[in-house]
N, C-alpha and C positions, 0 to 999 in steps of 0.2 A: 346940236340936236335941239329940235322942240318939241316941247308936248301938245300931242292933240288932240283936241278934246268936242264931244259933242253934246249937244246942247240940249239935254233932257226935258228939262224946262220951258220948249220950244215946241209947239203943235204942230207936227207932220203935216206934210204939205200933199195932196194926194199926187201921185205918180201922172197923171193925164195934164196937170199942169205946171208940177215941178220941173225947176233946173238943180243941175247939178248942184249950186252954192246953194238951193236949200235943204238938200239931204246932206251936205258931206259935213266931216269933221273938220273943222278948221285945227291947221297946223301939224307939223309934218314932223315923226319921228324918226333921226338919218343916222346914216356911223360913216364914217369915207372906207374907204373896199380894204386896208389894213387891218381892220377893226378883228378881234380874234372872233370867230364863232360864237365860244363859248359867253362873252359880252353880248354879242348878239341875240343869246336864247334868253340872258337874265334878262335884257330891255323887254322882250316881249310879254317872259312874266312879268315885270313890273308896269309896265303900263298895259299890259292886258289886252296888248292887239296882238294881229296875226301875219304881219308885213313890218318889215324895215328896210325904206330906203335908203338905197347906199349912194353916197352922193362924193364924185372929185371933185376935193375943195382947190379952182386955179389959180385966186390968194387967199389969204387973209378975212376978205370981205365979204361977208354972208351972202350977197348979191349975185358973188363970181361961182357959187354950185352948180355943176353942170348934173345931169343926171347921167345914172349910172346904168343902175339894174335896183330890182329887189331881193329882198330872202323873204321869203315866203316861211308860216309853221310850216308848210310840205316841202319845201327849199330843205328847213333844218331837219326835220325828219329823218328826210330821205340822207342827209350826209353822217347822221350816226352810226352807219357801218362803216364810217370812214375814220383817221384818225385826228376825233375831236379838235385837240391839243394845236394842231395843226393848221387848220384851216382857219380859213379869213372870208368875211363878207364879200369880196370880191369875188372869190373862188367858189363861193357856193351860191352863188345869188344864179338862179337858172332861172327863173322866174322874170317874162319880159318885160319890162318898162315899159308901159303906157301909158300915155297922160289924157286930158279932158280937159277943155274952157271950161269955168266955173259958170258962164252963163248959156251953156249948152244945153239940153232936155235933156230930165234923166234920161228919159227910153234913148239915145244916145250912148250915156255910159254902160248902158244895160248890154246895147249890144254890140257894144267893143269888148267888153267883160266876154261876151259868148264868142266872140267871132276871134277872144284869143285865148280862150280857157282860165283866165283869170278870176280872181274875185276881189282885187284893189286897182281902183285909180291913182295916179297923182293928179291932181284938181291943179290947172294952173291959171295966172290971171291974165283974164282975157286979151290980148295981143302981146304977150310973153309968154316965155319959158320958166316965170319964177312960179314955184311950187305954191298954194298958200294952203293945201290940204290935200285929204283922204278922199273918195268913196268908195265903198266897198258892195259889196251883194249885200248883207244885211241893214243898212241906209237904202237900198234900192227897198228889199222886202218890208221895211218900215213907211215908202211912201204907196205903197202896194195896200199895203194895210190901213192906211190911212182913207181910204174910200169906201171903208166900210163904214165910217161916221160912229158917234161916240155912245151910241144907244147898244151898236149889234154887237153881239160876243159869239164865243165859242159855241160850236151845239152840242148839244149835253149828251156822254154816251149812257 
């Protein structure tokens, strides 16, 4: 498991000329599909996203990750009529795996996000399958907003 983190500190890039590695979170929060639920939910409060990729580990070697699926918050949601205790990241990961080149166009990730009802990428690096991060719709909605330029605000009700 890694943490991923985005880079506050970093001035949005506006959406008409961003690629995906300038909005996403670098580094990739995973559990492999045994991982209990309830593990599952604490990761999310603790790092405070709303996705956990579930990753088959083929060895040892951090390299060898194949992708899985996700859990989604609405993944875990929805399995709390079911019994908790029970269930595994595997089992409840409904949420379809999609990925992005990191040096794709947002508008790209935007509308693979619509055209699968999602709202996370895995970002991978460009002529591979290895993960190196997030995007999500609100990374999209922050390069969206980024062309407002640093002068215009909210209008006042």
């Amino acid at each position: 498991m890694l943490q991923a983190e985005h880079r506050e500190d970093e001035q949005p890039v506006a959406f008409e000329t961003a690629t995906v590695r300038d909005a996403m979170s670098h580094g990739v929060i995973s559990c492999p599909p045994e991982t209990p639920l309830r593990v599952v939910a604490r990761m999310m409060a603790t790092f405070g996203v709303h996705a956990i990729f579930v990753f088959e580990y083929v060895e040892e070697d951090d390299e060898a990750q194949q992708f899985w699926a996700v859990v989604s918050d609405l993944d875990l949601v929805a399995a709390t009529r079911l019994d908790l205790d029970t269930l595994t990241a595997g089992a409840t990961a409904v949420t379809p795996l999609v990925s992005v080149a990191a040096d794709s166009a947002i508008a790209e990730a935007g509308s693979l996000m619509a055209q699968y009802g999602i709202a996370h990428l895995a970002v991978t690096e460009p002529g591979s399958s290895r993960p190196i991060g997030v995007i999500s719709t609100l990374d999209i909605a922050r390069a969206i907003a980024a062309g407002l330029g640093p002068r215009e605000t909210f209008p006042s009700a």
